[in-house]
N, C-alpha and C positions, 0 to 999 in steps of 0.2 A: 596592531591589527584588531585587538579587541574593540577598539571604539569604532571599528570598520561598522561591527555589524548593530552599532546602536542610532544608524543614520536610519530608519526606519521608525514607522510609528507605531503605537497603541500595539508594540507585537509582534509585529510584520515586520520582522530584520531578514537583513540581508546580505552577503557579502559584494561589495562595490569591484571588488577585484576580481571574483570568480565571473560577476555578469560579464565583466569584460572582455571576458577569455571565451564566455560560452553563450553570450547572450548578443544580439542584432539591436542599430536601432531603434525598433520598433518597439522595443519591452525596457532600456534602458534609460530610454523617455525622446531624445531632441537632433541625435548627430543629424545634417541634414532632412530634417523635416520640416515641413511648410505650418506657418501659424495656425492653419486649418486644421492640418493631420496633428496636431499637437492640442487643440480645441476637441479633435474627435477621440484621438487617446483617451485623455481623461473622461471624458462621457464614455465611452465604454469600459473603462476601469470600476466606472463605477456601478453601469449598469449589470456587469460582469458577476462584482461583487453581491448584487440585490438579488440577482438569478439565482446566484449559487446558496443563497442564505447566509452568506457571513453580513451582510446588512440588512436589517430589518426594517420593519416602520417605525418611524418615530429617531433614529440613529442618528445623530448626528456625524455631518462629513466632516473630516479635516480642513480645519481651517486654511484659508487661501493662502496665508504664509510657507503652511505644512506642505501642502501637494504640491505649492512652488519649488520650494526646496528637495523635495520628495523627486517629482517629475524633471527637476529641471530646466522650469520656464518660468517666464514673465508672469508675477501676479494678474496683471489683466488677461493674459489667458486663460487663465485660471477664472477667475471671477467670470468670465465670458461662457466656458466650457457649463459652469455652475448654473447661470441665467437661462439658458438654453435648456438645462435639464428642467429649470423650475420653468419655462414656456410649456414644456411637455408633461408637465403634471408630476413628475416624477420626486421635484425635489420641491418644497417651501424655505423660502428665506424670511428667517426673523432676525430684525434688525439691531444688531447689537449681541446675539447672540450665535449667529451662523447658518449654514443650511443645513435641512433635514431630510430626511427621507422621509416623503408623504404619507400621509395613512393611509390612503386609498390612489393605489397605479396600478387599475383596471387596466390595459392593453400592456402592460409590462407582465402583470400575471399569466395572460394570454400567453406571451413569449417562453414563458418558464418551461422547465420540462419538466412534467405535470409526473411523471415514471418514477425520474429518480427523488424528484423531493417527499411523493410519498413514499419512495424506498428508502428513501435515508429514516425516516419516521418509523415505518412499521422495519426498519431490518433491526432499530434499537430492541428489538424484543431477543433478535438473537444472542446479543451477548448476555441479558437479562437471564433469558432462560438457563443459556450454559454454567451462568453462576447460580441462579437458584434451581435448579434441577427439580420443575413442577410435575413436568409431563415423562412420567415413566417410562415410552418408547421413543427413543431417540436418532434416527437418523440423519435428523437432519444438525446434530452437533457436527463443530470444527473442530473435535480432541478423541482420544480415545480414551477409555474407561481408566480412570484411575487405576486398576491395579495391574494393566497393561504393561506400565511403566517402571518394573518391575520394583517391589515394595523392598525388596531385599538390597539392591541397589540406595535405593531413600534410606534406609537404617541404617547402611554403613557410611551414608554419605555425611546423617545426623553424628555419628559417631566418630566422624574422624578427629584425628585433633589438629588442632587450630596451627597454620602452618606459621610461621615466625618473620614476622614483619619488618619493615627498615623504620618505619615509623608509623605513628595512628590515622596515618591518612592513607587512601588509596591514590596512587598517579592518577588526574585527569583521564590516561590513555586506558588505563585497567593493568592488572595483573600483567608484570613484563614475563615469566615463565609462559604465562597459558599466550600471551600473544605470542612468542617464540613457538611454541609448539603448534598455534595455527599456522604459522607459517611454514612450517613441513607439513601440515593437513594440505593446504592448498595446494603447495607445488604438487601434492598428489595428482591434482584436479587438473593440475598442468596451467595454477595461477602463478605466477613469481613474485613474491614481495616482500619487505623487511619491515619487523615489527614495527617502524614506525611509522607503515602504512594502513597500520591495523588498529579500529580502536574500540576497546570495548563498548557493550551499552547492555540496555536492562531491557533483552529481548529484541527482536527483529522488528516491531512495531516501534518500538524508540530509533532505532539506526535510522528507520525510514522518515519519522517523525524531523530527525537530525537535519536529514538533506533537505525537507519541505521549507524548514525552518529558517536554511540556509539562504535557501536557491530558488523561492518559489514566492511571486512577488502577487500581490491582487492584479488581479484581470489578466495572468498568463494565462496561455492555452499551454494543457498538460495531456499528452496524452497517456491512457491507462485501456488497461485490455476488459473486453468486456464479453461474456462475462467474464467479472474480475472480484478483485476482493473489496470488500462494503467497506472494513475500517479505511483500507488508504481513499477512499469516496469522499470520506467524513474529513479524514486528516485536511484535503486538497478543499473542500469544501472550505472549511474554517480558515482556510490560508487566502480566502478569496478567487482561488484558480479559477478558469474558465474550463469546466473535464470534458473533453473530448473520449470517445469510446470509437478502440479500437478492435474490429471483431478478433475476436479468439476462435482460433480452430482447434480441434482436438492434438495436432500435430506442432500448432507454433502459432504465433501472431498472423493475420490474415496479409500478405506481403502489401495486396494492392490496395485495400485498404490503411496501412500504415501509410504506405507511401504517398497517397491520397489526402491523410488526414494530417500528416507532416506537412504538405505543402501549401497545402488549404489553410492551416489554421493559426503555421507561423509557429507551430509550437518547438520549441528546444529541448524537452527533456521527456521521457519516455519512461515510466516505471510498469517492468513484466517481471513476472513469475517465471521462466520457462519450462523448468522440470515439474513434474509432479504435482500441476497446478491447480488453486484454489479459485475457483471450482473446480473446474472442468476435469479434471485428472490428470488427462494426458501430459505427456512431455515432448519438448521440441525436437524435432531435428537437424541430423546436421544441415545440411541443404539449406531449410529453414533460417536454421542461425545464422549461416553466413547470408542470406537474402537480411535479415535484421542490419547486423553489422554494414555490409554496401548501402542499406537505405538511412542508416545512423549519420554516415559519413556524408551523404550527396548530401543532407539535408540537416545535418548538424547538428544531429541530436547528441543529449546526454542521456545514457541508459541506467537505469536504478534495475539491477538486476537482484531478485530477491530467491536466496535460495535454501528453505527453511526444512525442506528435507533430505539436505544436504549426507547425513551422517547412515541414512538408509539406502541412497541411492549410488549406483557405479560412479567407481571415479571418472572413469571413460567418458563417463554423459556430459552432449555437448553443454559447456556453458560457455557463455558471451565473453566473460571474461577470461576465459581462459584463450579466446580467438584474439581480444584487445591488449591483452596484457596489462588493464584499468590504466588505460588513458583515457576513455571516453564513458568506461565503464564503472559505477559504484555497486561494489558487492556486499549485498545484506545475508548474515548468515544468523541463526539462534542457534540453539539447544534445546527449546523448550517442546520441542517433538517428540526427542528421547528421552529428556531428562522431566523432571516433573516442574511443573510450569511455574512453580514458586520461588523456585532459583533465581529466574527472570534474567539470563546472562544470553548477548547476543554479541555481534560484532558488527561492523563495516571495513571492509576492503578499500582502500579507493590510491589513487596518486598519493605521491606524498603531499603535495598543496592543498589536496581537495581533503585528507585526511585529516589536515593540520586547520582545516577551517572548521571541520565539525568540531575538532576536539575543543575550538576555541567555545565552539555554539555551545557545546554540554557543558563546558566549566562557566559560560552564563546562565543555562536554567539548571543544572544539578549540580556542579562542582565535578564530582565525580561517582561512578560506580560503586558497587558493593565487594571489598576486596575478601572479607571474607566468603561469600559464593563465588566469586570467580575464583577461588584459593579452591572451594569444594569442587567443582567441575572439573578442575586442571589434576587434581589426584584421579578424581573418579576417571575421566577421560584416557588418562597414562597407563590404569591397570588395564591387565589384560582381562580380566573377567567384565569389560565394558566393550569389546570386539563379541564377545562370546555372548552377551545381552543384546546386540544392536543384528546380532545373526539370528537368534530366537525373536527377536522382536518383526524382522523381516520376513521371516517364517511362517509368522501368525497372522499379518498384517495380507501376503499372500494369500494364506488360506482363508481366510476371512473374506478377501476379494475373489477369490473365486465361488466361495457360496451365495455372494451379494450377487455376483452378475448372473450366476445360474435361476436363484430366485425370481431378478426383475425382469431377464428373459422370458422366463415361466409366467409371469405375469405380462407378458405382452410389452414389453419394455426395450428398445434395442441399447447394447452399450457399446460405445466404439473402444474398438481396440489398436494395438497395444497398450494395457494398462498401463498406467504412468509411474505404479509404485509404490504411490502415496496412498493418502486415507480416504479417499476419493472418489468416485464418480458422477459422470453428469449424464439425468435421463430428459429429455424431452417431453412435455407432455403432449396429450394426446389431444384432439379435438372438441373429445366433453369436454376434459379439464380448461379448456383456455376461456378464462372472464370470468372464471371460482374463484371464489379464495380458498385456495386448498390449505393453506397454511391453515385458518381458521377452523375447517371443516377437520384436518386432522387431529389439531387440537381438542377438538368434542371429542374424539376417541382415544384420549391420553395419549397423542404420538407427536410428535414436535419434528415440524418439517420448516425448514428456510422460506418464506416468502421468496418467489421468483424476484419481484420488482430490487430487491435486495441487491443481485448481482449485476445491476444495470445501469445508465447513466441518461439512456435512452429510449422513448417511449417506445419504440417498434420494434424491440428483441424477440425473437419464439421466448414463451415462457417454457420455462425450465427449473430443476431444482439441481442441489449437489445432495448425494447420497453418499454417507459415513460407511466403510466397511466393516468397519467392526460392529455395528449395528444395523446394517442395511440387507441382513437376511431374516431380521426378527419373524417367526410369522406371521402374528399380529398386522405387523405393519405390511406386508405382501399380498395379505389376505384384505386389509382394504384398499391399500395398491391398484391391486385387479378389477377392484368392481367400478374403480374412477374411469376408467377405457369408455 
């Protein structure tokens, strides 16, 4: 199975078995299609990729042999799909060395979406900033304050001693106790699965990373909720996706639009947030969820359900997989909310097939996980003094959100409610604020706010920010808040 996913080029692997299962001909490359539609595949494959930035000027394409084999067709298709793109200025062919992607495709730039390539550019500031901690008011961080998380917990965690190994490697899967013990975590949530459907990773940005890795070929249409989160923007980017944005309501995915952008765009896989979402705050409802699942199903989606606030929020609350029983559903879960982010321990939920393919994917880029952190988080998570941190931690995180929303009220701000939980909310801007760059303009005042274009994939969003609770009632920041109106 491993050599499955080395049928792919320069990176771009794939499982041939899962497409099978989850993917139409139209992304698989040839079952019944016409020379033509197999001529225009690849010219949108590639155009796909140029849009999105993973090809640049100057790139050279895969050779005709490759995208033959690759696609599944006749070299002269190939060659043909190539000719056509270099008629349209797009591609140059040099002879003996291959084709290129032109230096200059003027009416392709046109084409691009002008929002999110300069979002993907200026939101690079946000991780920058969150690691270099320049600007003194922070609202617009995606963490909370380091000593939040409680420091007493981190020193016992440093302290523990080292639990007793079977040998110096860690399993491919992770730590088989802490998977055992998620797997009573889950069925809490009312997921059912056996540890061999679970398998570690280093963080919820890697589990996700896993499935892109997997399942997610150049020139897919993917859809992603918007506003949504920037990194998986960038991940789906770099995999050549074609990102489709699906509106986000404060309450769940926007039904008609899913459904809309599913059928439109031919896309098969779907990655949401539903609880406690990043941005936005809110979380889904039931209602809602089950509207997701019936349009999963008509339309044959696979759902990347990511649920990183999982250990703060009711077990009750609906999640997708717990409606699917992950047949359709892959569940991304971390720790790195309540634990401190250097652990870097997350998981994935999925089928057993679909689990057994990631775990093939991680033992091709990393081997395996960190068995000593997942050894620290399976003690730390077992004590009872980690219920009784995660209850003071929701505590404060509440209180916290209530003076955030009181403040931006007070400043002229509406926030929808029911809160979602999380670290979160999302305000609107107002009519001065839209065509500023507010991000910029706060920054001259020591305050570090998200660039709108950040959470976006497309040019015509309301701009909007996400606002941190644990820092979203600073004065400072309220008090220039107000006068933006």
């Amino acid at each position: 199975m491993v050599e499955a996913y080395l049928a792919g080029h320069q990176g771009n692997w794939y499982s041939p078995r899962l497409f099978s299962r989850h993917r139409t001909s139209h992304i698989t490359g040839t079952v019944g299609m016409t020379a033509g539609s197999k001529i225009e595949l690849i010219m949108e494959d590639v155009l796909a990729r140029l849009r999105s930035g993973a090809l640049q000027a100057g790139d050279r394409l895969r050779s005709v042999r490759e995208e033959s084999e690759l696609q599944g067709v006749a070299k002269n298709t190939v060659v043909e799909a190539y000719l056509r793109l270099v008629a349209q200025g797009v591609v140059n062919s040099k002879p003996g060395a291959g084709y290129f992607i032109a230096r200059n495709t003027p009416q392709l730039k046109a084409q691009a979406m002008p929002s999110f390539a300069d979002g993907a550019r200026r939101a690079k500031m946000i991780l920058t900033e969150q690691l270099e901690q320049s600007l003194p008011i922070r609202p617009g961080d995606g963490r909370l304050p380091p000593d939040w998380l409680d420091p007493a917990e981190q020193r016992r965690a440093i302290a523990l001693p080292r639990v007793a190994a079977s040998d110096s490697y860690n399993s491919s899967w992770g730590f088989l106790p802490l998977r055992e013990h998620l797997c009573g975590v889950l069925a809490e949530r009312d997921i059912q699965c056996h540890p061999g459907q679970v398998l570690m990773t280093y963080g919820g940005n890697h589990g996700t990373d896993l499935v892109i890795r997997c399942y997610v070929r150049p020139g897919d249409a993917v859809l992603v909720e918007e506003p949504g989160y920037y990194p998986l923007f960038w991940k789906l980017a770099a995999a050549g996706a074609r990102i489709v944005g699906v509106r986000r309501l404060h309450d769940g995915p926007d039904l008609a639009d899913l459904d809309e952008k599913a059928r439109s765009s031919g896309a098969r896989m779907f990655f949401t947030q539903p609880l406690a979402h990043n941005p936005v705050g809110g979380s889904i409802t039931s209602g809602n969820a089950y509207g997701v699942m019936k349009i999963a199903e008509a339309r044959n989606l696979l759902l990347v359900e990511s649920d990183p606030f999982a250990d703060i929020l009711p077990v009750t609350a609906p999640r997708l997989a717990a409606l699917d029983q992950l047949k359709r559903v892959i569940y991304v879960g971390s720790f790195s909310k309540t634990l401190p982010g250097s652990f870097r321990v997350g998981y994935v939920a999925a089928s057993p097939d679909i689990a057994a393919e990631l775990n093939e994917m991680k033992v091709i880029t990393i081997i395996s996980t960190s068995a000593q952190n997942e050894r620290l988080v399976y003690s730390l998570i077992q004590d009872a003094r980690y219920l009784k941190y995660l209850r003071r931690l929701r505590e404060r995180i509440a209180d916290a959100a209530a003076q955030t929303v009181a403040g931006l009220e007070q400043a002229g701000f509406s926030v929808p409610r029911p809160l979602g939980d999380g670290f979160y909310v999302w305000i609107r801007f107002s009519d001065a604020m839209r065509g500023q760059d507010i991000s910029a303009q706060a920054a001259r005042q020591g305050i570090f706010i998200a660039p709108p274009e950040a959470f976006t994939v497309s040019p015509d969003q309301e701009p909007g920010t996400r606002i941190n609770v644990a820092y979203g009632s600073h004065p400072e920041f309220l008090a220039w808040l107000a006068k933006q109106r």
